[in-house]
N, C-alpha and C positions, 0 to 999 in steps of 0.2 A: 672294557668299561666296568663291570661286575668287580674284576679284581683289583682295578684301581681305587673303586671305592670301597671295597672289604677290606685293602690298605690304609685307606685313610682313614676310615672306623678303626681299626686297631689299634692305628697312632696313637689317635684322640682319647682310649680308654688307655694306650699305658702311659699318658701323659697323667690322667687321673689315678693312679697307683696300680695298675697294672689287671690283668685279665684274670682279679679276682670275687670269687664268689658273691663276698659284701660290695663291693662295687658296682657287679651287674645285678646286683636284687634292689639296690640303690636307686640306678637309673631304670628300674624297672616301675619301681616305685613314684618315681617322679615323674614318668608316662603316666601310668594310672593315674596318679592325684591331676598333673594338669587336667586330661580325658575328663577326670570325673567332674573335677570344678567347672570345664566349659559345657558338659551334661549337666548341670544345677542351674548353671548361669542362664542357658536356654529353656529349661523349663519356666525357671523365673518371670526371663522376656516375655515369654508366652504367655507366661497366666497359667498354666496348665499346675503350677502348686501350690496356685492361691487357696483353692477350698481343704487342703490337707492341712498347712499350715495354722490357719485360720481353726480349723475343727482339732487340730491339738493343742493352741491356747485356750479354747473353751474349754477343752477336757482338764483342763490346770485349775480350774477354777469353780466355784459356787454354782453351783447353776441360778441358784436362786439370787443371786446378786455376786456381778463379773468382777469387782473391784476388791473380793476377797479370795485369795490362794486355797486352794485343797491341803487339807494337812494342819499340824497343831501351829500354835501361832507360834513359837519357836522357829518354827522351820523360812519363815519370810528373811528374819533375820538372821538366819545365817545361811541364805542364798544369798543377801545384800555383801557380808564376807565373803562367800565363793566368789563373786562380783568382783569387787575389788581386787581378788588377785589378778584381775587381766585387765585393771587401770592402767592406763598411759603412766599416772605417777608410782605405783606399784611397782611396775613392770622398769621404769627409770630408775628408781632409786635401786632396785635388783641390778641391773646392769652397769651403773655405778660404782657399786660394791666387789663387783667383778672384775671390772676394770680398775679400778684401785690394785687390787691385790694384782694384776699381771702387769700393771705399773711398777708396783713393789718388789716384787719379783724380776722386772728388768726384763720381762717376755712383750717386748712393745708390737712388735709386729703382730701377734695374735690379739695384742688390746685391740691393734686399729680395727684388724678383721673382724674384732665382738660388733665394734661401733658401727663399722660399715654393716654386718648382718642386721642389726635391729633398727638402724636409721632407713637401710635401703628398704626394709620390708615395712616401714611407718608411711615411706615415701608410696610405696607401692598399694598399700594398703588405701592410702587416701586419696589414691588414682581410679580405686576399683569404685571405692565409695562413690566418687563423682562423678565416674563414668555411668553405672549406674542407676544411680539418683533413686533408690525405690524408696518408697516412704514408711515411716517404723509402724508398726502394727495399732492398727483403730479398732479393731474389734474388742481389747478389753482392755483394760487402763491399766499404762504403766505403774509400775510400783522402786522405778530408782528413775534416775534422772536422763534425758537423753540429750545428742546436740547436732549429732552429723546424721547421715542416711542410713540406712539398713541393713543393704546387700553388701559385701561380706561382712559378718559380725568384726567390728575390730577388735575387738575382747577377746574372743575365740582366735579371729588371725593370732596377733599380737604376743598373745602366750604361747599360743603353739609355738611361734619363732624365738621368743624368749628360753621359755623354759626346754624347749628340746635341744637347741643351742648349746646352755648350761648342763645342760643333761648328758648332751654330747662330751662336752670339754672335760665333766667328772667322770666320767666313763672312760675317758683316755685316760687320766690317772691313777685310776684305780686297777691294780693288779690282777685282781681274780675276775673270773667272768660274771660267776654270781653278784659280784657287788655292780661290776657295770650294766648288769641288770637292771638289778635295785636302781639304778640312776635315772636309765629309761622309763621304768615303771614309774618311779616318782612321778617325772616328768607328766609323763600320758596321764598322771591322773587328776594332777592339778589340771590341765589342760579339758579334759572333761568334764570339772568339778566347774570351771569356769564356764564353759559353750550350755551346759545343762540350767544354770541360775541364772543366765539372760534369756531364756525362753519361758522358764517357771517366773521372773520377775516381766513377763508378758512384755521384754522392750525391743526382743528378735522372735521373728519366725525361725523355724527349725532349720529349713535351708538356707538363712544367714549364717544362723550358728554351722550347720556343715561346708557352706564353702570358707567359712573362717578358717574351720580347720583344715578343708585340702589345699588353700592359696596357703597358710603358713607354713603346713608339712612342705609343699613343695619347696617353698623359699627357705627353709633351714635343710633342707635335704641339699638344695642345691650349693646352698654354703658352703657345708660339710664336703662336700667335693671340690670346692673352691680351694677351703682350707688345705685338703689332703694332694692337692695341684702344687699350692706354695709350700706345702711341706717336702715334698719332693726335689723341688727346685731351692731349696733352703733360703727360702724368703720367709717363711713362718718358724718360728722353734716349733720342735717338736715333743711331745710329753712322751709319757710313757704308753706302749702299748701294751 
């Protein structure tokens, strides 16, 4: 029984590019991020990190009057910019641009897979929202605009599956390791610049913004295996590694 199934685990990784390093640090990673997202989600439920949440959007703000941000007034506006990199129209018109170019390029099966990662993670994203329904933070007054639920940040999802995606796909292209680096890095830090300015603009609790970010790391992690499956099976072109 043991060995039947340590067969069919092995299958299933070398269908996914085989029994290597980045592969199993991959799916090791996307254990941990689910783990850790249904450990936020539960806390949530509970209530057990409403008074944290709560007690670090105070800390954002004036004590003496909650509808003004800490910091020089520059800095409001341009966490309302950090913002907007993890808009729905932001983040479209980036993936557009994208797909264009692997349009043009004549790489169609990796456009559909762009569409399919950012569509399926919009779809899923608006599943988690309405599942569950929490309501966006009362205790200090927003400062950008809101319109759906809370819980996961879709700003924080949203980018993270965006730009790690894109981050991914330039890092296949690029030759040296230090540059595919640089691509990650980018990546993760727009992704942070954006989960950090929906908290300081008081329109997320800080556990919306983290499981934003582990539901999208998952969902673009899990992609990036998706992809590396049809690449294999030459249903995806392949870039350079």
């Amino acid at each position: 029984m043991i060995a039947t199934i340590k067969g069919k685990v092995r299958r299933l990784i070398d269908q996914f590019g085989g029994v290597s390093p980045i592969v199993m640090i991959v799916l090791l990673i996307v254990t941990l991020g689910a783990w850790a997202f249904i450990k936020i989600a539960d806390e949530v439920v509970e209530g057990e990190s409403q008074h944290i949440d709560e007690t670090v959007l105070k800390s954002l703000r004036d004590p003496n009057d909650l509808s003004r941000p800490r910091g020089p007034a520059w800095l409001e506006e341009v966490m309302r910019d950090f913002t907007a990199l993890g808009s729905v129209t932001v983040l479209f018109l980036t993936v557009a641009a994208v797909v264009g170019y692997l349009w043009m390029v004549k790489k169609y099966a990796a456009m559909a897979l762009v569409v399919a990662a950012t569509a399926g993670g919009l779809a899923v994203g608006s599943v988690l929202k309405y599942f569950f329904a929490r309501p966006r933070p009362s205790v200090v007054p927003h400062l950008a605009g809101v319109m759906t639920a809370s819980f996961p940040s879709g700003h924080s999802m949203y980018s993270a599956i965006v730009y790690l995606t894109l981050g991914s796909l330039l890092a296949r292209l690029a030759p040296d390791w230090h540059v595919k680096i640089y691509f990650i890095i980018v990546a993760l830090v727009l992704i942070v610049l954006v989960g950090i300015s929906r908290v300081y603009l008081g329109v997320h609790y800080p556990t919306d913004v983290l499981a934003g970010w582990t539901a999208g790391l998952v969902w673009a992690l899990v992609c990036w295996l998706a992809a590396r499956y049809l690449q294999r099976k030459r249903i995806v072109e392949k870039d350079t590694e």
